[in-house]
N, C-alpha and C positions, 0 to 999 in steps of 0.2 A: 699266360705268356711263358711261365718258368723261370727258370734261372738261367741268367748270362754266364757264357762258359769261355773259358781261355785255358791257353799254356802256358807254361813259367819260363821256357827259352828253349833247350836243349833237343832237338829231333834226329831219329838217327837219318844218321848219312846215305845217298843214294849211292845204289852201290855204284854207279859209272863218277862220282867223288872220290878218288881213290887219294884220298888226303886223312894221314892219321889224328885221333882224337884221343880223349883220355877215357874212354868211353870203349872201347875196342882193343887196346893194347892188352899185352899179359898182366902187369904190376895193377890194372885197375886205374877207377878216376884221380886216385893219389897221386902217379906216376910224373916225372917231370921229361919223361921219353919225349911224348909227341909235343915238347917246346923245340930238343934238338932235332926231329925229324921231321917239322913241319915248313920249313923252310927249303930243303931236301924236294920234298914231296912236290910243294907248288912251282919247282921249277922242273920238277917231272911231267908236269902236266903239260907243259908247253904254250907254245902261244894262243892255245883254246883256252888257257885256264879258266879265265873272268867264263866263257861262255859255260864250259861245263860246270864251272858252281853255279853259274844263275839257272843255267837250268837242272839243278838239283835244287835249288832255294825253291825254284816254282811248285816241283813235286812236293816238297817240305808244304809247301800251302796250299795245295791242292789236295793234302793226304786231310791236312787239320779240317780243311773245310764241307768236304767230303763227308767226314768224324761227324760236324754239326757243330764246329767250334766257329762261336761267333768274332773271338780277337784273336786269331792266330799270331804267330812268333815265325820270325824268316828261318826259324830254325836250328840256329848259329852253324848254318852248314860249311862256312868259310873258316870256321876256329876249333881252335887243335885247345882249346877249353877257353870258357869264357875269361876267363882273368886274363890270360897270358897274352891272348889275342890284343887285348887293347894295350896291355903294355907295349908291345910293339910299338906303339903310334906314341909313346911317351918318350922325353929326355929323358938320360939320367940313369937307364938301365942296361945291363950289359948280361944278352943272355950267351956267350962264350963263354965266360967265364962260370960256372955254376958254384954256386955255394949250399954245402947241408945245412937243412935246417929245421929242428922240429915243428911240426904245423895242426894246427888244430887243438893247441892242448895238448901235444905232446901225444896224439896220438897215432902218428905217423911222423915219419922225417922223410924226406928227397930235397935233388940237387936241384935247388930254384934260380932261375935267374936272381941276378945280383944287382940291388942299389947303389949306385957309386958314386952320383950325383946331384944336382940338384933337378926336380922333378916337376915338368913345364910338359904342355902338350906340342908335339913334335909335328905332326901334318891331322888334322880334321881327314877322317876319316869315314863316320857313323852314320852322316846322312845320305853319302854316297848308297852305304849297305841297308838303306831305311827305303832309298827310293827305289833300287833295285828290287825289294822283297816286296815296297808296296804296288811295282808294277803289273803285280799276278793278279790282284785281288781288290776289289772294290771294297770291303769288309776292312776297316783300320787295323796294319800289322802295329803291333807291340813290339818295340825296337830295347835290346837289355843290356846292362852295363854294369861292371862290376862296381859296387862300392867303397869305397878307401880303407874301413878298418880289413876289408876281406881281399883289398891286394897287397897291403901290408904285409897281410899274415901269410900270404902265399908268395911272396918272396924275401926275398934276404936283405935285412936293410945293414950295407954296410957304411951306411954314409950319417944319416941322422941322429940316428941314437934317442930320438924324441917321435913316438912313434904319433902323439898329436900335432907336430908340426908334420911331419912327413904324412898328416892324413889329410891337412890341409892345404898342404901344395896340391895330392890328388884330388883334393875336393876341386880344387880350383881347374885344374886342367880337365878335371869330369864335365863344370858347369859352363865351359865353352864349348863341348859337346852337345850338351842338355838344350843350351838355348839356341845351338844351329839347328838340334832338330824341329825342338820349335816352333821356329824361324819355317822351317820348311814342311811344316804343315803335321805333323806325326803330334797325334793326342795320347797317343800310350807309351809313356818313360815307365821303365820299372830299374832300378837300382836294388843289384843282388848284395844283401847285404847277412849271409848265410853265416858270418862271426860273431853276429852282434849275439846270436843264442850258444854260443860257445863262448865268449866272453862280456855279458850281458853288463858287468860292474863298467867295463870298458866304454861301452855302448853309452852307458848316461854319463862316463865322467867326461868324455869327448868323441863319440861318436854320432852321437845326434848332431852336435854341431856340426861335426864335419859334413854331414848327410844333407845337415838344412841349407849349409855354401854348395852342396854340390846343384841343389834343387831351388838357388838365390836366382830371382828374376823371372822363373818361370813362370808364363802367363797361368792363367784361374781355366781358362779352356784346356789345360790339359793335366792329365791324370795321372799324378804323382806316385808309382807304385813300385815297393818295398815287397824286395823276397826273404822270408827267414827261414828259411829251411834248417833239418839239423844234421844233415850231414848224408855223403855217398857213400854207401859199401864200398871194396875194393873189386867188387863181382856181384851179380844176377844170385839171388836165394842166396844171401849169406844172412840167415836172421837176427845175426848176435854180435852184428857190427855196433864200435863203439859211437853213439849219437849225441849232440850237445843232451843236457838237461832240460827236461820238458820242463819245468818252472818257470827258465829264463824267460818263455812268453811272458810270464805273468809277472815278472822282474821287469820287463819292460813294456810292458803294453801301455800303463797310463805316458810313458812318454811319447810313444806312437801315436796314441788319442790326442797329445798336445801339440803335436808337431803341424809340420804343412803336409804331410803324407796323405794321399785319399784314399788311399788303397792298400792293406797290408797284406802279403801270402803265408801262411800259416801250412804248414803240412798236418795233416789229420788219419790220412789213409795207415800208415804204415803204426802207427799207434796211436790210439784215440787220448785228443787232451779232457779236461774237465771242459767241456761244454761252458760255463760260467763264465769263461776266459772272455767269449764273446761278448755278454753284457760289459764290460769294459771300452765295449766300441759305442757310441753314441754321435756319433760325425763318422767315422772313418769305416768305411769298407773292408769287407774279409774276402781274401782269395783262398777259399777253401780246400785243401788237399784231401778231395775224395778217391781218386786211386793212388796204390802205391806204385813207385817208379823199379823199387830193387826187389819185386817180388813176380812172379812171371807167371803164377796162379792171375787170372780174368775173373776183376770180382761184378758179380753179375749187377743187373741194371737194377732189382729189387733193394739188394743188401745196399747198394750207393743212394736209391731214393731214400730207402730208411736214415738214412745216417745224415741226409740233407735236412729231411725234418724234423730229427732231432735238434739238428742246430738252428732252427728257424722256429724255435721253440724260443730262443736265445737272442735272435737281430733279426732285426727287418728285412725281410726279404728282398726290397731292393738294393740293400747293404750286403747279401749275401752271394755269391760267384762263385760257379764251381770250378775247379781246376787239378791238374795232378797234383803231388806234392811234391815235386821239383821235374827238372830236364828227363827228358824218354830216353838220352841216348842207351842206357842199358838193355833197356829189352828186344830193339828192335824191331822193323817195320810192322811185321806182321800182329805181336803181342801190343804195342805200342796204337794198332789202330785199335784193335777189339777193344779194350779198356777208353779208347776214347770214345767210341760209338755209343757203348754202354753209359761211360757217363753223360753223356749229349744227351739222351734219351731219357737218364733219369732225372737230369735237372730239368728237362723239359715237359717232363711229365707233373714236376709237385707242384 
């Protein structure tokens, strides 16, 4: 049978989407550009808008399935990046006003929208964008959301000052989300939670919790999954971008093995962990990063089966899921399929 294959969110844009991302801009995914220009943009588009994203969401599913990706992602073709986008639909933020702010560790700064308030979900939004992407495709799309320590850290809290209370009002305004989707039928949640390997002490002294209120109530039929990735270049082949620390998995993995999560995504591709990391999972599922997202070299379908069986030396294979190690939108259309085909083919093959 093989291995079950997915994407982690991010697909590039069709080019008749004439809506900016962070993904395409000059400054890179750091940029807080396409927060102020993507408001701009969607009323450029006119009163076709809805129809020309959906039909670029369909392309976005049509490209994955194509690939031989059995859980595709609607591609976040409607957001100018995933974090900012669902702030939108929150209280309590104010992106006129911008505020600087160092992100990630301090390893970039830009002008984030700004917390001013207190922080409630403002109009349900997700299932609309869930049933729309699942209308392409018989195949369950994976619908993705950012997590609280990770829009925290991507915007400017100028209101709180308590960055675990302000991670659980977003938890709270996530889990009215989580359980409309729910509610309407969507088995793949995955909650991007890309800080927790950037600030991993974080992650156990209140970021779990925040993550288990965001995923509180969720029925047992549907499939709780967690992105940690370590971070985006500012551009396509920059090798020497700085990346969380590859330990943090292992800093947090026994809390991920303890939590309600069934599904964890681990990047792999762009630098191999200790394999051993995996024995740590005994319940919880790995979403494997077998191709790199910032590298534009196509690693061929041999060298991705290799590196499958390595780690299948480690979990159970039906614990084991192939996937990028984060969002496509850097490479675009054309590099973005080959690397999927190839990996389709090699997890299908072991």
């Amino acid at each position: 049978m093989g291995l079950i294959t997915t994407c982690i969110g991010a697909y590039p844009k069709p080019e008749s989407v004439k809506l900016p991302d962070w993904f395409t801009i000059p400054d890179g995914p750091d940029s807080a550009d396409p927060t102020k220009q993507w408001v701009q943009a969607m009323d450029d588009l006119g009163p076709k808008a809805a129809e020309i994203i959906n039909k670029g969401i369909g392309e976005a599913i049509a490209d994955q399935i194509d690939c031989g990706i059995d859980v595709p992602t609607d591609g976040e073709i409607v957001r100018e990046n995933y974090i900012h986008y669902h702030c939108r639909h929150l209280n309590g933020f104010d992106f006129a006003h911008l505020t600087n702010k160092q992100v990630r560790g301090g390893n970039y700064s830009a002008n984030l929208p700004s917390i001013v308030g207190p922080v409630s979900l403002k109009k349900a939004y997700i299932v609309s964008d869930w049933k729309n992407a699942q209308g392409f495709t018989d195949r369950p799309v994976k619908i993705t959301l950012p997590g609280p320590m990770t829009v925290a850290d991507t915007n400017a809290d100028n209101f709180y000052n308590d960055p675990k209370k302000l991670g659980s009002d977003l938890a709270d305004a996530l889990n009215k989300e989580v359980l409309a989707l729910a509610d309407a039928g969507c088995i793949h949640i995955q909650i991007d939670e890309p800080v927790f390997a950037r600030q991993p002490q974080n992650a156990l002294d209140f970021g779990f919790e925040n993550l288990e209120k965001a995923f509180h109530g969720c029925p047992d039929h549907v499939i709780r999954t967690v992105h940690m990735c370590c971070g985006y270049p500012d551009r396509l082949d920059h090798p020497d971008y700085p990346k969380a620390d590859q330990q943090a998995y292992h800093q947090i993995a026994d809390s991920v093995e303890y939590s309600s999560i069934d599904a964890v995504s681990f990047e792999d591709a762009h630098r191999h962990n200790d394999l051993h990391l995996l024995e740590r999972f005994e319940k919880t599922s790995v979403i494997f990063g077998a191709v790199a997202i910032a590298r534009s070299r196509v690693e061929t379908v041999e060298e991705i089966r290799d590196r499958l069986k390595q780690a299948l030396q480690h979990i159970d294979a039906h614990r084991l899921i192939a996937a990028p190690d984060c969002g496509l939108g850097l490479l675009g259309r054309e590099i973005a399929m080959a690397k999927l085909r190839n990996l389709s083919e090699a997890a299908g093959s072991v």
